[in-house]
C-alpha positions, 0 to 999 in steps of 0.5 A, a space after each residue: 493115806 489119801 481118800 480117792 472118791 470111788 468114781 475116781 478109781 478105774 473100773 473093770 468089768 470081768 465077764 467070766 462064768 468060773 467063780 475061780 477065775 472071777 476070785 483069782 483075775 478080781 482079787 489080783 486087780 483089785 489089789 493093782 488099784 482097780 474097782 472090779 465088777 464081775 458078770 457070769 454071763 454074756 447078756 448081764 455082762 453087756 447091761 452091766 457096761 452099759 450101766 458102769 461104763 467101765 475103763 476096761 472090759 476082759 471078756 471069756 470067749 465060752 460063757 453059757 447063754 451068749 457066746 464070748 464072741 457075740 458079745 463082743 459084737 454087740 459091745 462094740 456095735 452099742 453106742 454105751 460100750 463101743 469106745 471101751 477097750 476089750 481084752 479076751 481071756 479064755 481058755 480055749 483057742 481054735 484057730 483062727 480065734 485071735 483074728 476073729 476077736 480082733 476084727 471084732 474089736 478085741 485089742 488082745 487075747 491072752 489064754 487062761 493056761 500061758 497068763 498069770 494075773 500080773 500080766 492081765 493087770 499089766 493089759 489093764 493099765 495100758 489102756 485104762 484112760 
């Protein structure tokens, strides 16, 4: 078996408020290879990129506190988090939405009801560096 250092290992960092959605996206990537860090909350979730300076960054759009979509504002316009890609996972789509986060910053969106894990791990690896 081959020790990887974990600093090594890419990282993702889910901000997502549902415990069940938090299980279900951690437990798939991690088994994909990934070190996944997870907030319940926009404002937690900005501080922890800051901090962890994850590969990806998947991001709910309804979070309690700050908006999905603020937060995205926010993580590109900070010098710490403007470089990492993001990817939107959220459950709820107006119209609108998809060019909204895009033009946020946002490098795909994908709804919660039409995705399963395997094809947000398979998001991640495009563009983990």
């Amino acid at each position: 078996m081959v020790n990887i250092p974990i600093h090594k290992i890419p990282s993702v960092l889910l901000i997502e408020d549902e415990e069940e959605h938090i299980d279900l996206y951690k437990g798939y990537l991690e088994h994909a290879g990934f070190r996944v860090f997870a907030e319940r909350e926009g404002r937690g979730g900005i501080e922890r990129a800051k901090r962890e300076r994850p590969g990806v960054i998947i991001l709910d759009l309804r979070l309690p506190g700050l908006h999905g979509t603020d937060v995205l504002k926010i993580l590109k316009e900070t010098p710490e988090t403007k470089d990492i890609p993001v990817i939107v996972l959220t459950n709820m789509t107006y119209d609108g939405d998809e060019a909204l986060v895009k033009s946020l910053g946002a490098r795909e969106i994908y709804v919660k009801a039409r995705t399963v894990p395997r094809d947000i791990a398979e998001a991640v690896k495009k563009y983990i560096k």
